[in-house]
N, C-alpha and C positions, 0 to 999 in steps of 0.2 A: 762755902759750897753754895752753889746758884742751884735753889731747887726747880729753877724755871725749865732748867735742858734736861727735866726727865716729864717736863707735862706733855710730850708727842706719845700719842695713843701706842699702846705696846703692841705689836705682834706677835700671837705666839704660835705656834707649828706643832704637832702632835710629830712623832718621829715617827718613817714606815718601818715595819719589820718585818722582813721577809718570814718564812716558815725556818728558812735554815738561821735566820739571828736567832730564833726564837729558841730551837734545838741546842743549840751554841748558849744562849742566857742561860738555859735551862741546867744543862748538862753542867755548866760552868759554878750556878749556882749549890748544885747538889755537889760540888767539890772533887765530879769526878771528872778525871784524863782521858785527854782521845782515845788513847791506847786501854785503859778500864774500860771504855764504854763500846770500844770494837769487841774486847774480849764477852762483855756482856751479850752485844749483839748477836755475835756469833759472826762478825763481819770481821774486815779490813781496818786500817786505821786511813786508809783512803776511801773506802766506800763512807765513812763517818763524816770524811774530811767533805766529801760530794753532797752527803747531805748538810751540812753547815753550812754550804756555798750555794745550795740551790741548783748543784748540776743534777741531782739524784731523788726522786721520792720514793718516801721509805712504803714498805709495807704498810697495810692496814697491821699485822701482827709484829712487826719492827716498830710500828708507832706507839702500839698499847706497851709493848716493854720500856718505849722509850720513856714514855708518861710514868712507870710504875717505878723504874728505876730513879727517875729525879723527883718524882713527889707532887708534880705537877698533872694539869686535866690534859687529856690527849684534844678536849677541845680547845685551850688555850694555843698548843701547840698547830693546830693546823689554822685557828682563824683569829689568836691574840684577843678573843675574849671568852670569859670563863662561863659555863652552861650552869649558873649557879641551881635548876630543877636535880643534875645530876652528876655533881662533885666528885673529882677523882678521889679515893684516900692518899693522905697525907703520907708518907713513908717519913720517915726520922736521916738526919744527915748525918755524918762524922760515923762514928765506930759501927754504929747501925743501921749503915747504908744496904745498898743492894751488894749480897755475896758474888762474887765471880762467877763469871756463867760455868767453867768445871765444876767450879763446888755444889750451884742450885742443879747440874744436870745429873751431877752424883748420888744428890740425896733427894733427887726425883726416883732414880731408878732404886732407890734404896726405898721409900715411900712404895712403889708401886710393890715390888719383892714383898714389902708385909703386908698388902693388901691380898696380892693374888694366893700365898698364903693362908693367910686368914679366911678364904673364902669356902 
């Protein structure tokens, strides 16, 4: 092996990432599916697919579930570096992911029923 044809100076390139790669990594990494993460939304599995593509900006409130549900900072997600002053929490992946949006909007109305209850 000639170690002389690697002494030319290396270039290296940072990759760009759009907002929707990022949503797309993100989503992709927390293990859930287009279709999980519509049904989370409360969206489409094309409104999803728009924002992945960068035809579509999501809500400020479509963004914070989008962050909460993969585990990730919603500042990562809009500018691909992390606000280490004020860290999104960690959510847990696999079995302990984010519930389906029927089930949290279920045991929303069931949470509020023993409050107004209770009151």
């Amino acid at each position: 092996m000639d170690v002389g044809q690697y002494d030319a100076p290396m270039t290296t390139t940072t990759p760009v990432w759009t907002m929707g790669d990022r949503l797309r990594k993100a989503r992709e990494h927390a293990g859930i599916g287009v279709s999980e993460m519509a049904e989370l939304l409360l969206s489409s599995r094309s409104t999803v697919n728009n924002y992945e593509t960068d035809k579509t900006r999501l809500t400020d409130v479509k963004l914070r579930r989008w962050a909460e549900v993969t585990g990730v900072p919603a500042s990562w997600l809009v500018t691909g570096e992390v606000d280490t002053d004020h860290p999104s929490p960690r959510r847990g992946t696999g079995a302990d992911k984010a519930r389906p949006a029927s089930t949290w909007v279920r045991s929303f109305g069931t949470d509020l029923a023993e409050l107004l209850t209770a009151a």
